[in-house]
C-alpha positions as a LaTeX table, in Angstrom:
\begin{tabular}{lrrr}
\hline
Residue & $x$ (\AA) & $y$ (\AA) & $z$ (\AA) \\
\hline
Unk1 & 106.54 & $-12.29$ & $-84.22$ \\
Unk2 & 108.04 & $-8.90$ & $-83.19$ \\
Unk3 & 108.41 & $-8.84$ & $-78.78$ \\
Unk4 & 106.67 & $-5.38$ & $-77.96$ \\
Unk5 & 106.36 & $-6.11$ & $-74.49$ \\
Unk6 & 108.51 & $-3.25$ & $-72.27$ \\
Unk7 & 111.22 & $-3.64$ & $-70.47$ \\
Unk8 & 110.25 & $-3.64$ & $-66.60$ \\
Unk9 & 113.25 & $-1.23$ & $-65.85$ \\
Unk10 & 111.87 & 1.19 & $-68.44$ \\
Unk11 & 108.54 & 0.84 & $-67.91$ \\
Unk12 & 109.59 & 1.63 & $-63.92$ \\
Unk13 & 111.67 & 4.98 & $-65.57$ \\
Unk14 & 108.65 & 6.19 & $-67.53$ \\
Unk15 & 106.13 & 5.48 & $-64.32$ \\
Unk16 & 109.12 & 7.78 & $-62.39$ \\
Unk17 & 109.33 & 10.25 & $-65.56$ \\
Unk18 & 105.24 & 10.56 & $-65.37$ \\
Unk19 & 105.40 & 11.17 & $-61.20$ \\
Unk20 & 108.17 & 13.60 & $-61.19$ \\
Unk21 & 105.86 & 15.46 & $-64.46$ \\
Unk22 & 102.58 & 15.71 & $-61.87$ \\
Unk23 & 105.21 & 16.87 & $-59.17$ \\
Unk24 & 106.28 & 19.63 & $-61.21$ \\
Unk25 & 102.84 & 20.25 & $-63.08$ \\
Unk26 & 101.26 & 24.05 & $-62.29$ \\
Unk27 & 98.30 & 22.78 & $-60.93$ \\
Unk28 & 98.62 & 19.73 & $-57.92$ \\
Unk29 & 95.19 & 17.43 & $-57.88$ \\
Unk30 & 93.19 & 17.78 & $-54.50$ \\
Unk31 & 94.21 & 14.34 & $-53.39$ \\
Unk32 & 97.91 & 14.70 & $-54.37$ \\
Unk33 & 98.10 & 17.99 & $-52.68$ \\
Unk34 & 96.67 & 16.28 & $-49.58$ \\
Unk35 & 99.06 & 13.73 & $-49.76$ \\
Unk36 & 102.17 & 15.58 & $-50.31$ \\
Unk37 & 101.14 & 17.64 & $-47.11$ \\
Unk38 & 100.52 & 15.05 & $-44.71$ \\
Unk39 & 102.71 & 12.35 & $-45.74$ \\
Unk40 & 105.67 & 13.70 & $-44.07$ \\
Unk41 & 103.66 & 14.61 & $-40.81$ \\
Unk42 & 103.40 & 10.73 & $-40.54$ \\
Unk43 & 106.30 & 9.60 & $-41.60$ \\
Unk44 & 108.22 & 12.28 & $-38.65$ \\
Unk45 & 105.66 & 10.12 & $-36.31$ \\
Unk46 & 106.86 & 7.02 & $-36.85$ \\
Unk47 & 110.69 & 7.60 & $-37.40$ \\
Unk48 & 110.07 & 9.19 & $-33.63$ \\
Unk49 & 108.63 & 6.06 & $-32.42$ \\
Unk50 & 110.62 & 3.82 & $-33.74$ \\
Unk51 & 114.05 & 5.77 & $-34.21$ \\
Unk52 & 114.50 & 8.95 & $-32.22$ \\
Unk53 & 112.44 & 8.24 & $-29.08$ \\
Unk54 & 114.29 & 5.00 & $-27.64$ \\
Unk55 & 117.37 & 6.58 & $-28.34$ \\
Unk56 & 116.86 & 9.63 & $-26.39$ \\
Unk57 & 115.24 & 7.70 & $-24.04$ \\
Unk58 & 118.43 & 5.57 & $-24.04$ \\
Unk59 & 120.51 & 8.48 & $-22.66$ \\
Unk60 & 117.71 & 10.10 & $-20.66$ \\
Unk61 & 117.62 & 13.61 & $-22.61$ \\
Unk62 & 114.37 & 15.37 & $-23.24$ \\
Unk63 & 111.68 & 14.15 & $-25.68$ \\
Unk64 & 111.87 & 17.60 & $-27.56$ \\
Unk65 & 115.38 & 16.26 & $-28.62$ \\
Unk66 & 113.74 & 13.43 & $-30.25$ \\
Unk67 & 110.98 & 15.28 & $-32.19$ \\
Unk68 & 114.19 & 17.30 & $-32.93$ \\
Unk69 & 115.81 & 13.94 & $-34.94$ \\
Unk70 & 113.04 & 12.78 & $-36.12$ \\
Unk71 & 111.81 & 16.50 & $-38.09$ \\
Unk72 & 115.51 & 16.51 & $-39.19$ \\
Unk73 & 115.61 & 12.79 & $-40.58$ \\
Unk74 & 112.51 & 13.56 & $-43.01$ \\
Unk75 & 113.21 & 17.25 & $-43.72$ \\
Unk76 & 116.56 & 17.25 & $-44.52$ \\
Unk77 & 115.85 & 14.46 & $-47.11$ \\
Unk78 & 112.85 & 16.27 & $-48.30$ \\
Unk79 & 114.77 & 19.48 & $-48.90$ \\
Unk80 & 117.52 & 17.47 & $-50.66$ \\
Unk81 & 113.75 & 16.19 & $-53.29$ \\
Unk82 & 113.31 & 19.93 & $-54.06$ \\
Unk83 & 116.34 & 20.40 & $-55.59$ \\
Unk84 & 116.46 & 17.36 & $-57.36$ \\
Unk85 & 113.15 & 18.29 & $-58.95$ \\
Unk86 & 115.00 & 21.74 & $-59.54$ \\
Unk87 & 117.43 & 20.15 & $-61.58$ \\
Unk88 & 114.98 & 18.10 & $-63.39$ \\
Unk89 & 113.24 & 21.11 & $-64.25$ \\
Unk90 & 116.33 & 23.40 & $-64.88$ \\
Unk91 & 119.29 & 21.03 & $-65.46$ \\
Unk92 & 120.73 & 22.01 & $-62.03$ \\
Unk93 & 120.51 & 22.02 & $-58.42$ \\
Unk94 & 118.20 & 24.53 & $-57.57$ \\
Unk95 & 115.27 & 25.18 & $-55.40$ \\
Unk96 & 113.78 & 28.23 & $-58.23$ \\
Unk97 & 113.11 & 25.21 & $-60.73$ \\
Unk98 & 110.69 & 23.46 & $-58.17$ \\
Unk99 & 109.61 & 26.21 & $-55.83$ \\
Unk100 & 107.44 & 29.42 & $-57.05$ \\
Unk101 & 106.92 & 33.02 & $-55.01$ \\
Unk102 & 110.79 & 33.30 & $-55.32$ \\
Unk103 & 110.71 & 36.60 & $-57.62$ \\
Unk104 & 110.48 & 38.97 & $-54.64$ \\
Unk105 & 107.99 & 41.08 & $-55.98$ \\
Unk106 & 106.98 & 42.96 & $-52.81$ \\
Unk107 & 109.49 & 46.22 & $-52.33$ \\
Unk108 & 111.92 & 46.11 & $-49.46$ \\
Unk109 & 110.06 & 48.69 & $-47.30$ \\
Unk110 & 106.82 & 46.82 & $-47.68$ \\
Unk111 & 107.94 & 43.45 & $-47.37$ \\
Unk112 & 109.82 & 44.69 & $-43.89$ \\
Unk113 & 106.43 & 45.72 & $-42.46$ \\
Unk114 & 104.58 & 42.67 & $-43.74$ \\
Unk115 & 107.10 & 40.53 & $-42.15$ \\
Unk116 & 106.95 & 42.45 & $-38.49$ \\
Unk117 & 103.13 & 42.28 & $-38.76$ \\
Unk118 & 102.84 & 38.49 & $-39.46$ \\
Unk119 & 105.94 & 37.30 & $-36.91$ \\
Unk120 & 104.31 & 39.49 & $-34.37$ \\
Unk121 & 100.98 & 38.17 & $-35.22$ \\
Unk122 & 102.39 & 34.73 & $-34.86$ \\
Unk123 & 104.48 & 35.15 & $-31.48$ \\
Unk124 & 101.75 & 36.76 & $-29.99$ \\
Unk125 & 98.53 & 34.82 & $-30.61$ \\
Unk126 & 100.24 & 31.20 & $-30.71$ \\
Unk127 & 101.09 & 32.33 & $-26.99$ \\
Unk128 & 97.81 & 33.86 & $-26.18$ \\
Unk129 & 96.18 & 30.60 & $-27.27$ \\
Unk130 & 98.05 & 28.21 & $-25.42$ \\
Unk131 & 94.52 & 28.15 & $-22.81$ \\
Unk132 & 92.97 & 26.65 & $-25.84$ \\
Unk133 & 95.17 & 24.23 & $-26.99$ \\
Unk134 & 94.78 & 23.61 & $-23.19$ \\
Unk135 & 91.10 & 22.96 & $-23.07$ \\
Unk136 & 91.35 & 20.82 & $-26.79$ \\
Unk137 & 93.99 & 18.59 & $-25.43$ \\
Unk138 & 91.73 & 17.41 & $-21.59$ \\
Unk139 & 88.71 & 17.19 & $-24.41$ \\
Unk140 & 89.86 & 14.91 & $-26.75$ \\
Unk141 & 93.69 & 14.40 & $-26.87$ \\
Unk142 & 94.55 & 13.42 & $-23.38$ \\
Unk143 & 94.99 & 9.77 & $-24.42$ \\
Unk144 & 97.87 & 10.49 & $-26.53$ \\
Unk145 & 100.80 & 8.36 & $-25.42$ \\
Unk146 & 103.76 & 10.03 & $-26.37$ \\
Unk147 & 106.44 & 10.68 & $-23.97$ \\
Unk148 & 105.72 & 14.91 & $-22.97$ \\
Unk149 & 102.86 & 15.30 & $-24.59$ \\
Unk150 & 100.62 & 17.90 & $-23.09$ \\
Unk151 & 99.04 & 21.13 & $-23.95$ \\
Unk152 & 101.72 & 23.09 & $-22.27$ \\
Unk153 & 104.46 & 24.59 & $-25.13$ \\
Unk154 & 107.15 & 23.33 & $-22.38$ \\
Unk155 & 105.84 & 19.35 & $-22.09$ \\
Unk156 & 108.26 & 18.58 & $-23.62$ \\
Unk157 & 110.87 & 19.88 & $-22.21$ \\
Unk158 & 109.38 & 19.62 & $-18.06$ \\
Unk159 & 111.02 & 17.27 & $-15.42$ \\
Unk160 & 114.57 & 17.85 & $-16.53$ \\
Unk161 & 117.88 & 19.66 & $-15.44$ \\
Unk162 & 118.88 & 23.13 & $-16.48$ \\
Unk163 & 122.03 & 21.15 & $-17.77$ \\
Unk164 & 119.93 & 18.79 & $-19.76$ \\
Unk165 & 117.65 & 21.99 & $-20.79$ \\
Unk166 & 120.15 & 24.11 & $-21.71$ \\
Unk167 & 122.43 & 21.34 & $-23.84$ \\
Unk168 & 119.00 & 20.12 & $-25.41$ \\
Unk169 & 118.02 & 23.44 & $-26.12$ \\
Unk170 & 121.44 & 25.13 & $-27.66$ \\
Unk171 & 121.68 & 21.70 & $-29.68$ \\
Unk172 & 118.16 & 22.00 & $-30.98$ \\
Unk173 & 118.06 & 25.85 & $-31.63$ \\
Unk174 & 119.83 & 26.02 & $-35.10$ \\
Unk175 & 117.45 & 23.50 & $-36.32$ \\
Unk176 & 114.01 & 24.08 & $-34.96$ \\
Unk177 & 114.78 & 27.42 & $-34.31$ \\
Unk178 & 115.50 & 28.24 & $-38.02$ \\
Unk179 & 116.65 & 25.35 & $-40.69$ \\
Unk180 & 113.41 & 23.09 & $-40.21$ \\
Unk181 & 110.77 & 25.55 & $-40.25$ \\
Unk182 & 112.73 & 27.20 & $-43.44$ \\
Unk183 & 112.77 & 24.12 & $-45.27$ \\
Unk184 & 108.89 & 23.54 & $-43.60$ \\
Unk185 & 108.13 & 26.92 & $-45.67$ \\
Unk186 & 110.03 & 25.76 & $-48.77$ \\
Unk187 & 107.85 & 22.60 & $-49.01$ \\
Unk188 & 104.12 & 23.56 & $-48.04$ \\
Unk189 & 104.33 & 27.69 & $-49.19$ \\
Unk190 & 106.72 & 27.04 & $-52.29$ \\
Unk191 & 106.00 & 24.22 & $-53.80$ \\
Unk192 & 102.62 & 22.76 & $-52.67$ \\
Unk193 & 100.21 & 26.06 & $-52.16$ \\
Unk194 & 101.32 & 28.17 & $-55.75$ \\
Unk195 & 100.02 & 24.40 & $-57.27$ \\
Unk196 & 96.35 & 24.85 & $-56.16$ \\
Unk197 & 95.15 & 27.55 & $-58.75$ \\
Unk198 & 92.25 & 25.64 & $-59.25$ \\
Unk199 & 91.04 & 26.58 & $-55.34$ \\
Unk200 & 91.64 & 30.13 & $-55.86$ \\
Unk201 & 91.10 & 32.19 & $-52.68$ \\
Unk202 & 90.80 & 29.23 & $-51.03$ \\
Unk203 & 94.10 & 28.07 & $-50.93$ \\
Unk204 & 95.67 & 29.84 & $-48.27$ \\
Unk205 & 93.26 & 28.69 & $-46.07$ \\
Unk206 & 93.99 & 25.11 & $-47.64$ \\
Unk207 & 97.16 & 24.81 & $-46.98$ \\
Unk208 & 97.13 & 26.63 & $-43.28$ \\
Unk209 & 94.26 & 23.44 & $-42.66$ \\
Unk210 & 96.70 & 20.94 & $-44.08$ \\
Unk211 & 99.76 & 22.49 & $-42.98$ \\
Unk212 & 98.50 & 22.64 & $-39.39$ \\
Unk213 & 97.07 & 18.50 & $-39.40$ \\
Unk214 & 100.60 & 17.74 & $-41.15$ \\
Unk215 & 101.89 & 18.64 & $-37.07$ \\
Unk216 & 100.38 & 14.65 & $-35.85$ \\
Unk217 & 102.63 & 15.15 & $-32.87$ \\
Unk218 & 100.05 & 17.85 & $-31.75$ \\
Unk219 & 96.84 & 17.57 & $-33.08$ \\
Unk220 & 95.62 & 19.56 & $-30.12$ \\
Unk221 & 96.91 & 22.60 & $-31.79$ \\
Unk222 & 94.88 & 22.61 & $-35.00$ \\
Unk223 & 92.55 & 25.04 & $-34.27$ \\
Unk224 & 95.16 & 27.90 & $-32.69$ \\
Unk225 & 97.35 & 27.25 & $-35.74$ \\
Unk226 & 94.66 & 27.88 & $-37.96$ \\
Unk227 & 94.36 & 31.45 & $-36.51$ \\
Unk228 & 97.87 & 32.53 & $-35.89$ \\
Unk229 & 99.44 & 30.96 & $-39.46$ \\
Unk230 & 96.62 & 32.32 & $-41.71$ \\
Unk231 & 97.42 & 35.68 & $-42.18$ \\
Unk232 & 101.31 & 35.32 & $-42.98$ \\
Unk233 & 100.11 & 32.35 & $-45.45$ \\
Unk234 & 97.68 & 34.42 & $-46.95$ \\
Unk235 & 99.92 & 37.11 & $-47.27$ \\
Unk236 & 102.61 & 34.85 & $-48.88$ \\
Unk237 & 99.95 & 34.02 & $-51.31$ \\
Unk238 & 98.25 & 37.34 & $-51.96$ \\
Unk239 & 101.29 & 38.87 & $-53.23$ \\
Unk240 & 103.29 & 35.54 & $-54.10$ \\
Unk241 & 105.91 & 36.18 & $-52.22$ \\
Unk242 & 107.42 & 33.15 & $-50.11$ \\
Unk243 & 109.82 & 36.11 & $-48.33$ \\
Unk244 & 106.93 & 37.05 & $-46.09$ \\
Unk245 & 105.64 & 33.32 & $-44.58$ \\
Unk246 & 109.15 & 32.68 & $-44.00$ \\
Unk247 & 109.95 & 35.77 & $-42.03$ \\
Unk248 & 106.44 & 34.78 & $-39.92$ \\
Unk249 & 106.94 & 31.22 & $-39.40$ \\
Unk250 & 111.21 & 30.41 & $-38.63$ \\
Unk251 & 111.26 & 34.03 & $-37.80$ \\
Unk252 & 108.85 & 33.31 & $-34.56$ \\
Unk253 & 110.49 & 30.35 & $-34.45$ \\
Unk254 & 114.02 & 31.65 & $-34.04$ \\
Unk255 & 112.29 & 34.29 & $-31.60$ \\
Unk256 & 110.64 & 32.00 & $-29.33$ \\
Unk257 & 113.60 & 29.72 & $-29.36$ \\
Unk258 & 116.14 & 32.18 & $-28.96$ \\
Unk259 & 114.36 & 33.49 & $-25.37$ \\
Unk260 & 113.78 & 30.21 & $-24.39$ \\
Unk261 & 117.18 & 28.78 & $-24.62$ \\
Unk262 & 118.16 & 32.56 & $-22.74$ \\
Unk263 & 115.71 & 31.94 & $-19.72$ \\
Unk264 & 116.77 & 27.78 & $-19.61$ \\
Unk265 & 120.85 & 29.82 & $-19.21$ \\
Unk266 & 119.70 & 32.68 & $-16.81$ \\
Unk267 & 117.49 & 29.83 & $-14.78$ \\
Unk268 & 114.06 & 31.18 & $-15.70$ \\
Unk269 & 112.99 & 27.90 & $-16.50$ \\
Unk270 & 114.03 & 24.02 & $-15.46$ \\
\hline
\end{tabular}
């Protein structure tokens, strides 16, 4: 009698050949989508619980280095998955065979305005919002145990030296200043949002809900991200061009960063 059964190593390679398919598919099931936005929120969680906290605690630096490691253990990794997929969409390393909105259809003069709008739109409202992120966190987020947590955008960083500050800070900038939020953009505007067709004007607004709950670390600050990352996502999505979400979200993010790591030198702040 002829053996049909499968091998269990190939039967594993078609299982991997199906995933990577749904990964790559046009259209992302709600579930899936839901998934692949808020699985890395917890994994960043627990790899600063059980990684990145104790050993910044070990050498008595600022919890904002720590949430510094631990985005930059999953991220890195994750942007290192997009261009795998790339290649096994286009035979080689590269982020246009997984991502979409890379064409740059908007013109140069348009996209520059776009991009002013939506960073200053960003910079200005996450900051004008801080009072609510204040009154969320003493309502229902106060029991949160993490070392610095707080509704304050400094928490993080209060109680420590302008040495400590100003090391943690320059360290940090490059990353969470620019590379994480860039590679943030790559993931949830480039590859997960252009794969919800089937939600049609809905899925800015999608992903900005998602996108927002993916930050566990800060729940508090649902509700303010919701306002000041919807119009740069939308944007991004209205004229499918990544270009103008990533010049709103590391763009603030090198902003904010860049002035804070300035008044931390000058002794503005610690």
């Amino acid at each position: 009698m002829e053996n049909t059964q499968i091998p269990a190593a190939t039967a594993t390679t078609r299982r991997s050949s199906r995933f990577v398919e749904r990964l790559l598919a046009d259209r992302h099931s709600i579930p899936l989508s839901i998934a692949l936005h808020l699985v890395p929120g917890a994994l960043i969680v627990a790899v600063y619980v059980f990684m990145a906290a104790p050993l910044v605690d070990s050498i008595e630096y600022p919890p904002f280095l720590a949430w510094a490691i631990a985005l930059s253990i999953v991220l890195f990794p994750l942007q290192l998955g997009l261009l795998w997929l790339g290649k096994q969409s286009t035979g080689k390393y590269s982020l246009r065979g997984a991502l979409r909105y890379m064409d740059k259809p908007v013109p140069r003069g348009k996209l520059t305005g776009l991009i002013i709008f939506s960073l200053l739109w960003m910079t200005v409202v996450s900051l004008a919002l801080l009072p609510l992120d204040n009154v969320v966190y003493d309502a229902f987020f106060s029991w949160i145990q993490y070392e610095g947590a707080g509704a304050s955008a400094t928490t993080y960083l209060d109680g420590f030296s302008r040495e400590m500050l100003a090391i943690t800070l320059l360290v940090c900038l490059p990353f969470t200043g620019w590379t994480l939020p860039l590679i943030e953009e790559y993931y949830f505007r480039g590859f997960l949002l252009p794969r919800l067709p089937q939600l049609g004007r809905w899925a800015p607004l999608f992903s900005t809900l998602f996108f927002s709950i993916y930050h566990f670390w800060a729940p508090w600050t649902v509700l303010s991200k919701l306002v000041f990352l919807f119009p740069g996502i939308w944007l991004a999505w209205k004229k499918q061009d990544i270009r103008i979400s990533i010049g709103m979200h590391p763009g603030s993010a090198l902003l904010m960063a860049t002035f804070g790591t300035i008044a931390v030198a000058l002794g503005y702040m610690g």
